[in-house]
MIMAR-624771 format. One record per residue (C-alpha): residue number from 1; residue in three letters; chain; x, y, z. Coordinates in Angstrom, 3 decimals. Example, Ala and Ser with C-alpha at 12.3 -4.5 7.8 and 13.67 -1.06 7.14 Angstrom:
2
+------+-------+------+----------+----------+----------+
| migu | rokol | roti |       px |       py |       pz |
+------+-------+------+----------+----------+----------+
|    1 |   Ala |    A |   12.300 |   -4.500 |    7.800 |
|    2 |   Ser |    A |   13.670 |   -1.060 |    7.140 |
+------+-------+------+----------+----------+----------+
END
This chain:
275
+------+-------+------+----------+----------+----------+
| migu | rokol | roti |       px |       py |       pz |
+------+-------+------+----------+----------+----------+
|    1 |   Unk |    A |   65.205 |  -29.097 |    1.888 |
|    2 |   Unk |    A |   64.078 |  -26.148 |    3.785 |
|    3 |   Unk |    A |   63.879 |  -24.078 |    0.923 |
|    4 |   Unk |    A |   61.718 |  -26.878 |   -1.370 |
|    5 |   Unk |    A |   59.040 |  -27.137 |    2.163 |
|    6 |   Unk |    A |   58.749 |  -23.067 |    2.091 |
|    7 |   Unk |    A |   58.251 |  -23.623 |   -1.857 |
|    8 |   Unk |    A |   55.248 |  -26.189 |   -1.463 |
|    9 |   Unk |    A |   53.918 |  -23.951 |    1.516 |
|   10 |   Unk |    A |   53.350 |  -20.894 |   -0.929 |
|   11 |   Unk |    A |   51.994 |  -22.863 |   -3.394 |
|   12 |   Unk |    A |   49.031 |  -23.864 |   -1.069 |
|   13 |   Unk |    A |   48.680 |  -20.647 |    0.520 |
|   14 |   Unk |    A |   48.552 |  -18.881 |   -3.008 |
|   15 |   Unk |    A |   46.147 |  -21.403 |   -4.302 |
|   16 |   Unk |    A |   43.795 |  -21.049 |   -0.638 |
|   17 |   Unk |    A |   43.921 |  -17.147 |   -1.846 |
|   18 |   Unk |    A |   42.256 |  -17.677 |   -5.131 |
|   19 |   Unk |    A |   39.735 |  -19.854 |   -3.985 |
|   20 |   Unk |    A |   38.609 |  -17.367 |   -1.106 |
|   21 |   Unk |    A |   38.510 |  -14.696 |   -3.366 |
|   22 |   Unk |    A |   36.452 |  -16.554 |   -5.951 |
|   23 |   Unk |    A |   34.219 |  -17.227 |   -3.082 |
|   24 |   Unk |    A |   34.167 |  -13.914 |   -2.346 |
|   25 |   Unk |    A |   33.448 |  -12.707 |   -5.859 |
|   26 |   Unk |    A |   30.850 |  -15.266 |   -5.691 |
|   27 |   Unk |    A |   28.972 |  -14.089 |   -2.982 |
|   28 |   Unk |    A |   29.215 |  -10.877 |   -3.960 |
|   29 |   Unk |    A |   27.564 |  -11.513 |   -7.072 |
|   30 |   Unk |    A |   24.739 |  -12.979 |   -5.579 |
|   31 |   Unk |    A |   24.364 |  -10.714 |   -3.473 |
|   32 |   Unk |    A |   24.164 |   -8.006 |   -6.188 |
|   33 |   Unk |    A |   21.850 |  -10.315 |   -7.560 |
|   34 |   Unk |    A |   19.709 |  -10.283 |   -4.939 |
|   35 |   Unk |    A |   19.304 |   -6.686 |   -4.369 |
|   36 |   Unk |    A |   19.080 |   -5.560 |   -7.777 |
|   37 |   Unk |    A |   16.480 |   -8.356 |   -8.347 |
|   38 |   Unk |    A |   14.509 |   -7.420 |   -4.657 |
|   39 |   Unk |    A |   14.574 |   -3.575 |   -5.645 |
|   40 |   Unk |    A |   13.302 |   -4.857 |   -9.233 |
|   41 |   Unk |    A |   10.393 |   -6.190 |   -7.511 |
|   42 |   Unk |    A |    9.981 |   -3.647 |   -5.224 |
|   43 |   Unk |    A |    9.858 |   -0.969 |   -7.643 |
|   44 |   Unk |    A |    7.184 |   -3.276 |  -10.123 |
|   45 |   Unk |    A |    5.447 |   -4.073 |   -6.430 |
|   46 |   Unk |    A |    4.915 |    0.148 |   -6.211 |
|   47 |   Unk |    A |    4.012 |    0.790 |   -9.723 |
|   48 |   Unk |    A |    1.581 |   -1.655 |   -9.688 |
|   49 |   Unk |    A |   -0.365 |    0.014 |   -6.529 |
|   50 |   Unk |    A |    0.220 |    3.254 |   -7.533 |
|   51 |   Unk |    A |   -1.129 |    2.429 |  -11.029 |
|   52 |   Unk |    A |   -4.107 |    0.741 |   -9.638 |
|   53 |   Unk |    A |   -5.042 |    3.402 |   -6.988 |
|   54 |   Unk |    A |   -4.890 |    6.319 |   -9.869 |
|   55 |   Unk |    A |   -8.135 |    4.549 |  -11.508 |
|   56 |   Unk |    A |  -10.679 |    4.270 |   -8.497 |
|   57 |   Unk |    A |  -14.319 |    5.648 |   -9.261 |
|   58 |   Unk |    A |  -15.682 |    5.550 |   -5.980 |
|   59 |   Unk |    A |  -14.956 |    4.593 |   -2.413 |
|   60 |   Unk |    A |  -18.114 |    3.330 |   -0.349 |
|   61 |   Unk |    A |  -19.302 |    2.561 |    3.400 |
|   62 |   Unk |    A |  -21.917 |    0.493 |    4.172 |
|   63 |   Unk |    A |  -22.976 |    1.069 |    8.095 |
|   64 |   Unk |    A |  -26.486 |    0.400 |    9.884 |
|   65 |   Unk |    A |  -27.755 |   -0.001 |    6.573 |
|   66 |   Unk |    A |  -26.549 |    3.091 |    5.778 |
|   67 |   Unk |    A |  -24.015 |    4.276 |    2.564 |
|   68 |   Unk |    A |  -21.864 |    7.234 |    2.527 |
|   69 |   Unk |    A |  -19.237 |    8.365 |   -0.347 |
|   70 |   Unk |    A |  -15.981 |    9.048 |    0.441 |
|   71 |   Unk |    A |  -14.454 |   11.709 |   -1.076 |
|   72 |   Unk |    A |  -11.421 |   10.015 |   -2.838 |
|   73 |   Unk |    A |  -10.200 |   13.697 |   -3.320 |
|   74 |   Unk |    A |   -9.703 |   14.191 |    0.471 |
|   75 |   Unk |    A |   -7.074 |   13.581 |    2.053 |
|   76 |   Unk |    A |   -9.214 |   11.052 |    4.118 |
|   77 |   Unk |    A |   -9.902 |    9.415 |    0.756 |
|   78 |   Unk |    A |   -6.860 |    9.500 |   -0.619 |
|   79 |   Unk |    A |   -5.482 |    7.401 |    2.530 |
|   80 |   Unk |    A |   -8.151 |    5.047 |    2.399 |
|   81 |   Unk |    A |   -7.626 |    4.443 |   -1.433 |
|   82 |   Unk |    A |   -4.062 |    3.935 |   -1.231 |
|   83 |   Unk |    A |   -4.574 |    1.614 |    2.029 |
|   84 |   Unk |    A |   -7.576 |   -0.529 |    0.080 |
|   85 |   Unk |    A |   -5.551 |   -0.905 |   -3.410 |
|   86 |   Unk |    A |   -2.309 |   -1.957 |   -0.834 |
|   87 |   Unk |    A |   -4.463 |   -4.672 |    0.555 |
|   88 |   Unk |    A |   -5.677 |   -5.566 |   -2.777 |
|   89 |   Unk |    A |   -1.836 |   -6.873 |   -4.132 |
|   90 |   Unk |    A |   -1.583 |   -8.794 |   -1.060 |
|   91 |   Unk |    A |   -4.126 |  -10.805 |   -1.279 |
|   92 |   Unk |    A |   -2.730 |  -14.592 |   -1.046 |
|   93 |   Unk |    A |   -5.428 |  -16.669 |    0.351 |
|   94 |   Unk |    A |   -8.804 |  -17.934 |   -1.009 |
|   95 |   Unk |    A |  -11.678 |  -19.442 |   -0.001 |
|   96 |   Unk |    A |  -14.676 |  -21.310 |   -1.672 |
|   97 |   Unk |    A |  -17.788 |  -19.042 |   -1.503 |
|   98 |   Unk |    A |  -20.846 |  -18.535 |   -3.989 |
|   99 |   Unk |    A |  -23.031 |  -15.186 |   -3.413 |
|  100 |   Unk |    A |  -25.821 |  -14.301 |   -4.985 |
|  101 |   Unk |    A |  -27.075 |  -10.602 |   -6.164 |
|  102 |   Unk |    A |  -29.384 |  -10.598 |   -2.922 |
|  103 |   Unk |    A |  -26.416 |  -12.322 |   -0.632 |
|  104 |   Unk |    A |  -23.941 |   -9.116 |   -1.803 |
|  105 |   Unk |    A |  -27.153 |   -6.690 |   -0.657 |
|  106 |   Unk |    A |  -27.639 |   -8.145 |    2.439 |
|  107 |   Unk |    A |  -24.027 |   -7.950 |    3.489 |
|  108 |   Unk |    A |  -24.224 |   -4.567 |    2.592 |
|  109 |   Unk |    A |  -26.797 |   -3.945 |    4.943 |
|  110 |   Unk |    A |  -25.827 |   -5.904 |    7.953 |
|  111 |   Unk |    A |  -22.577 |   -6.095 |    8.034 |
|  112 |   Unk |    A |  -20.131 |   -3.062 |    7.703 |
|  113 |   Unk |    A |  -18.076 |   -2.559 |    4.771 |
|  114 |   Unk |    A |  -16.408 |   -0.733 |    2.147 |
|  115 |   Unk |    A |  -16.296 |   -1.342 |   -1.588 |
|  116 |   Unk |    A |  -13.882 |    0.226 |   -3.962 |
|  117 |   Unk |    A |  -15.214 |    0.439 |   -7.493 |
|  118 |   Unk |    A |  -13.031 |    0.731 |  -10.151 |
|  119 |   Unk |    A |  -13.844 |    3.179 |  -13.445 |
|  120 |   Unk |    A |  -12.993 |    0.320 |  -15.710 |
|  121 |   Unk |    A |  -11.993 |   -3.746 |  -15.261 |
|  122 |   Unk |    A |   -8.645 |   -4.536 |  -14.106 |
|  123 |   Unk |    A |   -6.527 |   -7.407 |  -13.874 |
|  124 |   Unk |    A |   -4.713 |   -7.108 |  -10.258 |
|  125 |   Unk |    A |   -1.200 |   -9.090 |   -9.319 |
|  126 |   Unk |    A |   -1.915 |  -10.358 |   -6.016 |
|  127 |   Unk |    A |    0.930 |  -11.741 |   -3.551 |
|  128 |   Unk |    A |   -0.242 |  -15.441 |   -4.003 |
|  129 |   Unk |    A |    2.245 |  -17.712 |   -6.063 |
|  130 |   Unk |    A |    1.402 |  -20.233 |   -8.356 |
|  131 |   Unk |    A |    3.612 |  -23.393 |   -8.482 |
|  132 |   Unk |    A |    5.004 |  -23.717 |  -12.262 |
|  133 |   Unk |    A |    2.520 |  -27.146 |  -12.713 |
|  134 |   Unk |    A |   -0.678 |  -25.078 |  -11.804 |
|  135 |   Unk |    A |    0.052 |  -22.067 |  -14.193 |
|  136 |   Unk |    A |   -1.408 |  -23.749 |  -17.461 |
|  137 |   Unk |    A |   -5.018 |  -22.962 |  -15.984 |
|  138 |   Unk |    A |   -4.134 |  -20.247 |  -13.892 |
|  139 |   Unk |    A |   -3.039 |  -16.839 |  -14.840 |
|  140 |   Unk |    A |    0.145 |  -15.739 |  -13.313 |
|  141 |   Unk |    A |    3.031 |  -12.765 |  -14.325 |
|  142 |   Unk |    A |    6.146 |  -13.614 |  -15.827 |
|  143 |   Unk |    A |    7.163 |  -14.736 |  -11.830 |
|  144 |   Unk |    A |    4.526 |  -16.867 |  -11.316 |
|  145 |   Unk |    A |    2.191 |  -14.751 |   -9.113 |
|  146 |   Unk |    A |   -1.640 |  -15.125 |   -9.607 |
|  147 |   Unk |    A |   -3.320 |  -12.188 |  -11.848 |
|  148 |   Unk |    A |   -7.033 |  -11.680 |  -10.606 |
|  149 |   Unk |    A |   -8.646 |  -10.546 |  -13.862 |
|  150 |   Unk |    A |  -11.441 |   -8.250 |  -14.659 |
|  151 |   Unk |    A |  -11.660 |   -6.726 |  -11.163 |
|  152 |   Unk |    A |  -14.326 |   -3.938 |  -11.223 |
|  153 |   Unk |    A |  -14.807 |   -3.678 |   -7.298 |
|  154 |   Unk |    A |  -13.561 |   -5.403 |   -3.868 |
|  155 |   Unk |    A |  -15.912 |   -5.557 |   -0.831 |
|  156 |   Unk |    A |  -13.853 |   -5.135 |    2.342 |
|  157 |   Unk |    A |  -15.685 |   -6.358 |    5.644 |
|  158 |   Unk |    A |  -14.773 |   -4.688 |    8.507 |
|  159 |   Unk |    A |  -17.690 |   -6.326 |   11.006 |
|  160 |   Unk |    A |  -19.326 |   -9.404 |   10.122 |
|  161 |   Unk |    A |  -22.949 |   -8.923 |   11.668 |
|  162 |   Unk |    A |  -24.258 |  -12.055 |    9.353 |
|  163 |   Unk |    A |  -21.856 |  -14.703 |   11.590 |
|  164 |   Unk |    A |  -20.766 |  -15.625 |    8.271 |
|  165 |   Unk |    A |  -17.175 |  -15.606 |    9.548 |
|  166 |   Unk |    A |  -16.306 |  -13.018 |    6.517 |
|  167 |   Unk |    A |  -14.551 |  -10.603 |    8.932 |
|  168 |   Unk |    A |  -11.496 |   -9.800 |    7.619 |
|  169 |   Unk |    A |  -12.357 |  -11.040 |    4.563 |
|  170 |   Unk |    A |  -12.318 |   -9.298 |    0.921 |
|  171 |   Unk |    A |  -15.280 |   -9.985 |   -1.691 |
|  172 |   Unk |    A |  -13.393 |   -9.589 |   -5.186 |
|  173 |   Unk |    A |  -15.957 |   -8.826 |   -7.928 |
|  174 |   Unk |    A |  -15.008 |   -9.787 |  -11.398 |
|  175 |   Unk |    A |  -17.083 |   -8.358 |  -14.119 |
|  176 |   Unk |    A |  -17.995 |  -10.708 |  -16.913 |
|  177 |   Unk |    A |  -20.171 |   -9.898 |  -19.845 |
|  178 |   Unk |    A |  -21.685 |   -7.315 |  -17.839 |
|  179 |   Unk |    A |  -22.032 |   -9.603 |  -14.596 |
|  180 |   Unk |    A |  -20.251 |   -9.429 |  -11.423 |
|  181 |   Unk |    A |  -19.430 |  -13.150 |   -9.591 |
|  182 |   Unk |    A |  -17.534 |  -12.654 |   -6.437 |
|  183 |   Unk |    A |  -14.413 |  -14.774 |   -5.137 |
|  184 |   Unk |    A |  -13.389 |  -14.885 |   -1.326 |
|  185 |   Unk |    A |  -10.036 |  -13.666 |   -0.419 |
|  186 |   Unk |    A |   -8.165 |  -12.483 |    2.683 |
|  187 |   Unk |    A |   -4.722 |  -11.474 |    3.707 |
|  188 |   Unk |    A |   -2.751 |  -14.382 |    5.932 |
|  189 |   Unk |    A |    0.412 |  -13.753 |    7.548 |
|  190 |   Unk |    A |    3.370 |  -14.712 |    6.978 |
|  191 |   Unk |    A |    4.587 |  -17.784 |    8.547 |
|  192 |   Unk |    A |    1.371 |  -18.650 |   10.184 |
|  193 |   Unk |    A |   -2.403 |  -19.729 |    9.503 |
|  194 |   Unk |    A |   -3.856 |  -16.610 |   10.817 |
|  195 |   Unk |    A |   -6.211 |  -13.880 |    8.605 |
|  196 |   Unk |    A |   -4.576 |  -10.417 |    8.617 |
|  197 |   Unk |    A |   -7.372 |   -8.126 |   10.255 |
|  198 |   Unk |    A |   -4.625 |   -4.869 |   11.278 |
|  199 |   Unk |    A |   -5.989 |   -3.356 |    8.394 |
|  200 |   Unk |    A |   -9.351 |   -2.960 |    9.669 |
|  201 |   Unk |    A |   -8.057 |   -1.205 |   12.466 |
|  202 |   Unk |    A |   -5.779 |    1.170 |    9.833 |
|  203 |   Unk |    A |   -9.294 |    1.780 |    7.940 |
|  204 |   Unk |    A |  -11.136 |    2.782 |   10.950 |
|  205 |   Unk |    A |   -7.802 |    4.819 |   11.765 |
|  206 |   Unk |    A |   -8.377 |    6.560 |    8.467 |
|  207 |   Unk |    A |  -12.265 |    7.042 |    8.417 |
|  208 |   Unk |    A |  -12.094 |    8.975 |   11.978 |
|  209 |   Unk |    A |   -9.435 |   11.210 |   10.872 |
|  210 |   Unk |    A |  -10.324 |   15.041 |   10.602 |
|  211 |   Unk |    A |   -9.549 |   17.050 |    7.270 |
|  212 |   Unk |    A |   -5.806 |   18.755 |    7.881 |
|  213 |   Unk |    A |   -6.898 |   21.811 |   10.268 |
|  214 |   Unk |    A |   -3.494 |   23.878 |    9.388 |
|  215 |   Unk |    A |   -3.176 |   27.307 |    7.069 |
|  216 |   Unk |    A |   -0.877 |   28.273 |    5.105 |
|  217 |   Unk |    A |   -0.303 |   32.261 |    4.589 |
|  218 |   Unk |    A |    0.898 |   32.104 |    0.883 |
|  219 |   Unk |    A |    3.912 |   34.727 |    1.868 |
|  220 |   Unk |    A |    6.258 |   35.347 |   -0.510 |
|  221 |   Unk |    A |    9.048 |   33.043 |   -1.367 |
|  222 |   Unk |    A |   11.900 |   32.379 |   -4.056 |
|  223 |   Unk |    A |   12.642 |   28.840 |   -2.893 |
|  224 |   Unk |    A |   11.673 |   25.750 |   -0.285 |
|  225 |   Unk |    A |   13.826 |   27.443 |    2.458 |
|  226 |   Unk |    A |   12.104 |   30.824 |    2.242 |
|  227 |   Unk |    A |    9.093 |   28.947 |    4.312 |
|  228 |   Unk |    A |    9.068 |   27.543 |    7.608 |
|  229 |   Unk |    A |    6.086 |   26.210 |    9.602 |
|  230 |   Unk |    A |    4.852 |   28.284 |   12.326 |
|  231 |   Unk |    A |    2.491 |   28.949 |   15.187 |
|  232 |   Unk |    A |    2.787 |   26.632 |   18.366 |
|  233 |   Unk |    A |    1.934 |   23.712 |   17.064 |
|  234 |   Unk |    A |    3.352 |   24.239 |   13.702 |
|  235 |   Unk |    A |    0.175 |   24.190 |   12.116 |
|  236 |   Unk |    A |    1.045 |   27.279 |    9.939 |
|  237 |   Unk |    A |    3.479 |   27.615 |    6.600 |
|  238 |   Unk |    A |    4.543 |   30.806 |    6.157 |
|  239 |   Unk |    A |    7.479 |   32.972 |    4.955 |
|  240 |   Unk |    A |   10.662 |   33.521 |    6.778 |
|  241 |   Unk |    A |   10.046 |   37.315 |    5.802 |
|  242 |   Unk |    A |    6.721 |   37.549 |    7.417 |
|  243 |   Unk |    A |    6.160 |   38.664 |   11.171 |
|  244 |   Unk |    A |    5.597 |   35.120 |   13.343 |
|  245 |   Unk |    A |    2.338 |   34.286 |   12.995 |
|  246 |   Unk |    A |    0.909 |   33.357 |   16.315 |
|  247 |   Unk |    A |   -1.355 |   30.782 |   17.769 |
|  248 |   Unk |    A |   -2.943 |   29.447 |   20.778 |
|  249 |   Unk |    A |   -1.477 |   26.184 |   21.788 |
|  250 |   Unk |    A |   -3.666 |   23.455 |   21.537 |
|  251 |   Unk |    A |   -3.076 |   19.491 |   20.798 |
|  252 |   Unk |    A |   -4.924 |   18.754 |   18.215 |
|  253 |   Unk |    A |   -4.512 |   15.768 |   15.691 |
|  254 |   Unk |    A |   -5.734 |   17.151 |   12.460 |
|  255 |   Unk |    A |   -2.607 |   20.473 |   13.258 |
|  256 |   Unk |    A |    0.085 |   17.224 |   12.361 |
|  257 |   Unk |    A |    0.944 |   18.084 |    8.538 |
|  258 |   Unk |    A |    3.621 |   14.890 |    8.701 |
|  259 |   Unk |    A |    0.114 |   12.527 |    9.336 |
|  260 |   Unk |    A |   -1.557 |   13.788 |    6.021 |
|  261 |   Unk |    A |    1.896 |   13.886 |    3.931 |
|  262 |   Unk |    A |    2.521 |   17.613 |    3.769 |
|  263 |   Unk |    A |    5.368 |   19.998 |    3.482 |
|  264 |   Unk |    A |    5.424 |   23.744 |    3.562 |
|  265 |   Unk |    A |    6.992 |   24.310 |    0.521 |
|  266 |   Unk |    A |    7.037 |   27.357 |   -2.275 |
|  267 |   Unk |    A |    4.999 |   26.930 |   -4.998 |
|  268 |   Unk |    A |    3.327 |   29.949 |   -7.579 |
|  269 |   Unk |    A |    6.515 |   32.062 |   -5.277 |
|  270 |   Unk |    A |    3.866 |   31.468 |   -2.356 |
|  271 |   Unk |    A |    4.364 |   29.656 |    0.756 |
|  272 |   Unk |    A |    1.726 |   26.786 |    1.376 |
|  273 |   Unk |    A |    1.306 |   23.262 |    2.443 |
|  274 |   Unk |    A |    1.685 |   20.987 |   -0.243 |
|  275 |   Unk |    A |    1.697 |   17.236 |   -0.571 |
+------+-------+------+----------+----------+----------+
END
């Protein structure tokens, strides 16, 4: 009797095995899934940007009726670029507006801004999705986000001086036959009805930011660990076989190379910052 009982006891305990490890397998599946699928995304998300930034013409602000290029060379415009294109995919809320030739002129004037132009048209995936019903009219990617099409430049208002309640807002102009009509977006965060307006403060960030103020020797070098950074603030790349250069010690921003992306690396056999 005993022996039948221990019998019927295995037999449930083997069978409570296979079903926890199918679970398991299940889950871990999914799981997979999920983080191949995220990094999928991830990795389209950072093409996309990095595809869009590569074709910007020109970078423009508008202040006290004032316009001054930015040099999207620079290292200042190169930040600013890469921030405005970022802020550009994740747009994913819109608002009604109509503007006129003169209304875009006057915000130029009066409020403060910057506009991106592009060298050509684009169509832009934004982070706003489109429920499968809405998509016949509206064009989405293959996952159902909205594609803003024919985008030749983006007005980003940093001050609204009209009290049009634009602040934080971001003018998309779509080229048509020649003509540019603008639609309203902004940036609204997640989980809440509020605009996203940090980036204003990460533009201004960018625009008062001094050129790199660092040096680089060009001392000889084989490889990457033939050159060190040196001086007291480690504002200099030199060569390990080089004297110590030597500096006076002062705090400066524009002597941070991590801040503007750079290494001191060898390239050409010389030692020199490098992105």
């Amino acid at each position: 009797m005993m022996k039948a009982k221990n019998k019927n006891w295995s037999s449930k305990f083997i069978t409570l095995v296979a079903i926890y490890l199918a679970i398991g397998v299940g889950i871990g599946l999914v799981s997979y899934h999920y983080l191949l699928v995220s990094n999928f995304y991830e990795s389209s998300a950072i093409y996309e940007i990095e595809h869009t930034k590569e074709i910007v013409e020109k970078v423009v602000l508008y202040e006290n009726s004032k316009q001054d290029a930015i040099d999207i060379e620079s290292e200042i415009g190169k930040g600013i670029t890469i921030l405005l294109t970022h802020k550009l995919h994740e747009l994913n809320l819109q608002a009604s507006c109509v503007f006129s030739e003169e209304d875009i002129q006057k915000i130029k004037q009066k409020d403060i801004n910057i506009e991106l132009t592009f060298k050509e048209p684009i169509d832009i995936i934004i982070s706003q999705w489109v429920k499968p019903e809405e998509r016949y009219h509206i064009p989405t990617d293959e996952k159902g986000y909205k594609i803003l099409e024919n985008v030749k430049t983006a007005i980003f208002i940093l001050e609204d001086n009209l009290d049009e309640g634009l602040e934080g807002h971001i003018l998309v102009g779509h080229e048509i036959e020649g003509k540019i009509g603008y639609s309203c977006w902004a940036i609204q965060q997640e989980g809440s009805n509020v605009i996203d307006k940090t980036w204003i403060k990460q533009i201004e960030k960018n625009l008062t930011l001094e050129e790199f103020c660092g040096w680089s020797t060009y001392g000889k070098c084989s490889s990457d660990s033939d050159c060190t950074a040196g001086g007291c603030s480690s504002q200099v790349c030199q060569s390990k076989y080089e004297e110590p250069v030597f500096t006076t010690c002062e705090l400066k921003d524009c002597y941070n190379a991590k801040s503007y992306g750079l290494n001191c690396r060898c390239v050409d056999n010389k030692c020199q910052w490098v992105k």
